[in-house]
Each structure stands twice: as C-alpha cells, then as structure tokens.
C-alpha positions as CSV (number, residue, x, y, z in Angstrom):
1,X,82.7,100.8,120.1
2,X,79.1,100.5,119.2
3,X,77.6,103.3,116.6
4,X,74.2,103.7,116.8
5,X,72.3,104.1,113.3
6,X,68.8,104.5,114.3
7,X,68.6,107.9,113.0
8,X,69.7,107.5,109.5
9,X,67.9,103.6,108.7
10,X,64.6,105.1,110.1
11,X,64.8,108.2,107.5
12,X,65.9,108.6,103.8
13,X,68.5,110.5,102.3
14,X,70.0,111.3,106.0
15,X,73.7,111.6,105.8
16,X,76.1,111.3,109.2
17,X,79.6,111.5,109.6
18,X,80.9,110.7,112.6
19,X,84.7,110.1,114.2
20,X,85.3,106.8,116.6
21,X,88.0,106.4,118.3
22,X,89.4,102.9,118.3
23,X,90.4,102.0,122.1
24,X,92.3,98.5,121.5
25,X,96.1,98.9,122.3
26,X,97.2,95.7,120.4
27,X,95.8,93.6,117.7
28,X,95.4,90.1,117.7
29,X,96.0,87.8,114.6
30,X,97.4,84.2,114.3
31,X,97.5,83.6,117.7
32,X,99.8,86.5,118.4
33,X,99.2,89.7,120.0
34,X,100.4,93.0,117.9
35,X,101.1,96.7,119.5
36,X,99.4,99.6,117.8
37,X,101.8,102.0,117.7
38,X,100.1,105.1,115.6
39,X,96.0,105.4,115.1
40,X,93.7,108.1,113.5
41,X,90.1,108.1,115.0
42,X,88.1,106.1,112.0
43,X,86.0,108.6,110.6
44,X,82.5,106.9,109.4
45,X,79.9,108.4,107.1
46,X,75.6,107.1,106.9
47,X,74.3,107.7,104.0
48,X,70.3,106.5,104.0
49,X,69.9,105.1,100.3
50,X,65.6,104.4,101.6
51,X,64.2,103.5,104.9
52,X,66.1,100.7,106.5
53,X,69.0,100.5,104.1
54,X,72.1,102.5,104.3
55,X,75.5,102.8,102.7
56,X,78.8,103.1,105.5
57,X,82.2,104.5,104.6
58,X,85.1,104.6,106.7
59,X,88.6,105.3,106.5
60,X,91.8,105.1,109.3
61,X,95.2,104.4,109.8
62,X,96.8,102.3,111.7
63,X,101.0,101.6,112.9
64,X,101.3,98.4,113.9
65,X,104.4,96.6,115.5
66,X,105.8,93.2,113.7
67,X,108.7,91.5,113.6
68,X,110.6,90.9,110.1
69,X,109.8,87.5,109.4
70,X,113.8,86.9,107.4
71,X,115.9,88.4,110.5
72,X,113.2,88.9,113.4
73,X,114.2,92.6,113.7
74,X,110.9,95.0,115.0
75,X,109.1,96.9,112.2
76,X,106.5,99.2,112.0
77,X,103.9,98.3,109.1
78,X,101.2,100.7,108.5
79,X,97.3,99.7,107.6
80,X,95.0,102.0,105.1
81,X,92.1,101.1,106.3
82,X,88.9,101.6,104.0
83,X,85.1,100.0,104.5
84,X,82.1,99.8,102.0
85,X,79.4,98.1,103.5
86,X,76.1,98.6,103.0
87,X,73.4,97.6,106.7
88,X,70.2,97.3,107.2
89,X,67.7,97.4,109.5
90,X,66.6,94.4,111.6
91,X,63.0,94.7,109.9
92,X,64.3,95.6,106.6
93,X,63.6,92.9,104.2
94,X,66.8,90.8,102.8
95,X,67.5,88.8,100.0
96,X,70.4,86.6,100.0
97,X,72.4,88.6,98.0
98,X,71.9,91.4,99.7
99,X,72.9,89.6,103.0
100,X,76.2,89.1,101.4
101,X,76.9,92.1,100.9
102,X,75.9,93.4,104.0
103,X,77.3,93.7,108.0
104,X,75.7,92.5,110.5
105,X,73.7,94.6,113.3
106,X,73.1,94.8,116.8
107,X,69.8,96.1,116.5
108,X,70.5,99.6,115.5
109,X,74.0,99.4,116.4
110,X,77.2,98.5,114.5
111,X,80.4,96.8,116.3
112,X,83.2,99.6,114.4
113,X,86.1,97.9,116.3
114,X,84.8,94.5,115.1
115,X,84.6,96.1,111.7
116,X,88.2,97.6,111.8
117,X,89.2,94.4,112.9
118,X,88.0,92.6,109.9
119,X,89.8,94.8,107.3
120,X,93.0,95.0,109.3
121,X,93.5,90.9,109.0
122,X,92.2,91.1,105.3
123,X,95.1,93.4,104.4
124,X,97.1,91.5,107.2
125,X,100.4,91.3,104.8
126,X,101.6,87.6,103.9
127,X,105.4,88.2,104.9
128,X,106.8,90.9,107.3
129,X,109.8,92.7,105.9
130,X,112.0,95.3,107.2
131,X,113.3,96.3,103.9
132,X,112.4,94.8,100.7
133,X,116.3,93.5,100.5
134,X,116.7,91.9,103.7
135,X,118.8,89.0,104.2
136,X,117.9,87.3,106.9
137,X,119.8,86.0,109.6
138,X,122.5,83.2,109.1
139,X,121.4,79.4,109.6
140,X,124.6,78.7,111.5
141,X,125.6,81.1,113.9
142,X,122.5,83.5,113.6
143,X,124.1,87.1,113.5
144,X,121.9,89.3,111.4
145,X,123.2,89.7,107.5
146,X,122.0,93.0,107.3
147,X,124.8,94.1,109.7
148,X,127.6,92.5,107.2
149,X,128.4,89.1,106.4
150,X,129.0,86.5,109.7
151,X,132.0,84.0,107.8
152,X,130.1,80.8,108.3
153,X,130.8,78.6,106.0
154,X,127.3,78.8,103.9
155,X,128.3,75.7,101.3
156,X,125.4,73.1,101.6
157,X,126.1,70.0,99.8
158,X,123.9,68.1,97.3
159,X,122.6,65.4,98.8
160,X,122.2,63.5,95.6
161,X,126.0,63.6,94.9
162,X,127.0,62.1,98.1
163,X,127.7,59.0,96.2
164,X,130.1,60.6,93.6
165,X,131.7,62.3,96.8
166,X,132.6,59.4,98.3
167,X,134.7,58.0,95.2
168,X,136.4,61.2,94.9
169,X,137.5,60.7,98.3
170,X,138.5,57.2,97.9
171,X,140.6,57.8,95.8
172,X,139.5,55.6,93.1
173,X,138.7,56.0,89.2
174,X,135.8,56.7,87.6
C-alpha cells in the first residue's frame, strides 16, 4: 500500500494522520510463510519538520501464527508494531547521516507494507514458545511432555565413561 506524502514534504509544519489497512494474509520470514491471524489498520502520522523533510509515526498490531519451536504445538504470538522514521523528498538535499536515518521513497510515495514488514522481522522473536515452561516433546517416542510424562527411558550415557563401563561389565577389578 503506497502513501502518498506530496502534501506534507511540499509545505512546513503540515501534520496528517492517516489509517492503512495492511492487505497481506501471511507473512513471510526464513523461508516460511506465517498466517496473520488478528490486524489493526496501521495508523500513520506526517509531521513536515521544513520543506522536503518530514517525521513518520506509526503504530499496529499484529496476531501471527507459529509453531512452538520445543513441541511444534501452533501458537499465536502478537507484534507491537512502532515506526520512527524520518523521509525526504527526492530533491531534498541529504547528507549521509541523514540517509541513515531515513526510508526510502518512491517519489512522493512510501511502500507502508514494506515498512511494516521491516519492523515485524526486526522484532521477529528468536525462539517460539507456547508457554514459557514448555517441555518439548520426547527424543524417543515423540509424544508431547506437556500432556504428562511418555516413560521412555530418558538416561543418555556419557560417552567418555564407556571405557570404565566396559570393566564394570567384565567383571574385572579396578
């Protein structure tokens, strides 16, 4: 969804605020495609700081659907989403700090899908949980733990005592 600035970088002290709706069904990140469950329209506010340069706000939530990364059951994780970014014109003059800082344009027009986008995968969490507890599923038989223990036998030898081992089953003395 492209916004189109032109009114507030071609005055000063211009203010919009504006709602978008975000039209994507799923998210993609990693290689894997994510359902959107829940979504507020993102509301964005232009504020003109001088001719050419503006600051944009924005704010939405989002319920996406993941899968717990310890037992694989489906979870719902919800994104805050927040933006600060300041654009500029395609004339205004940049510096290379300023250019840091800044989003890119399409002329006049700013990608806010693209945008979104961008801060979902930044606060893209680093492991999935369904509860902050959850124990996973077994190695063995692979019920889920969460449900109650499975009975495998969950003993995992030292390697490095596998010599020992083998004198204790021999039978002989140490």
């Amino acid at each position: 969804m492209l916004l189109n600035l032109t009114d507030v970088l071609t005055s000063e002290g211009k203010q919009e605020e504006k709602k978008v709706l975000f039209e994507a069904d799923h998210f993609q990140y990693g290689g894997e495609s994510f359902a959107i469950t829940k979504r507020t329209p993102v509301t964005v506010t232009v504020s003109a700081l001088e001719k050419g340069k503006a600051l944009l706000k924005g704010n939405a939530q989002f319920s996406v659907c993941m899968y717990c990364d310890r037992c694989l059951k489906e979870t719902i994780h919800d994104f805050d989403v927040t933006f600060d970014r300041m654009v500029y014109a395609p004339d205004y003059p940049i510096d290379a700090e300023s250019l840091e800082e800044g989003y890119d344009l399409v002329g006049f027009q700013i990608d806010i899908e693209a945008l979104v986008s961008d801060e979902i995968s930044v606060n893209w969490p680093m492991k999935v949980l369904c509860k902050p507890d959850c124990k996973g599923i077994c190695s063995i038989c692979g019920k889920n733990l969460n449900d109650g223990a499975c009975g495998c036998d969950s003993f995992i030898p030292d390697p490095r005592m596998a010599k020992i081992k083998d004198i204790f089953n021999e039978g002989k003395e140490v």
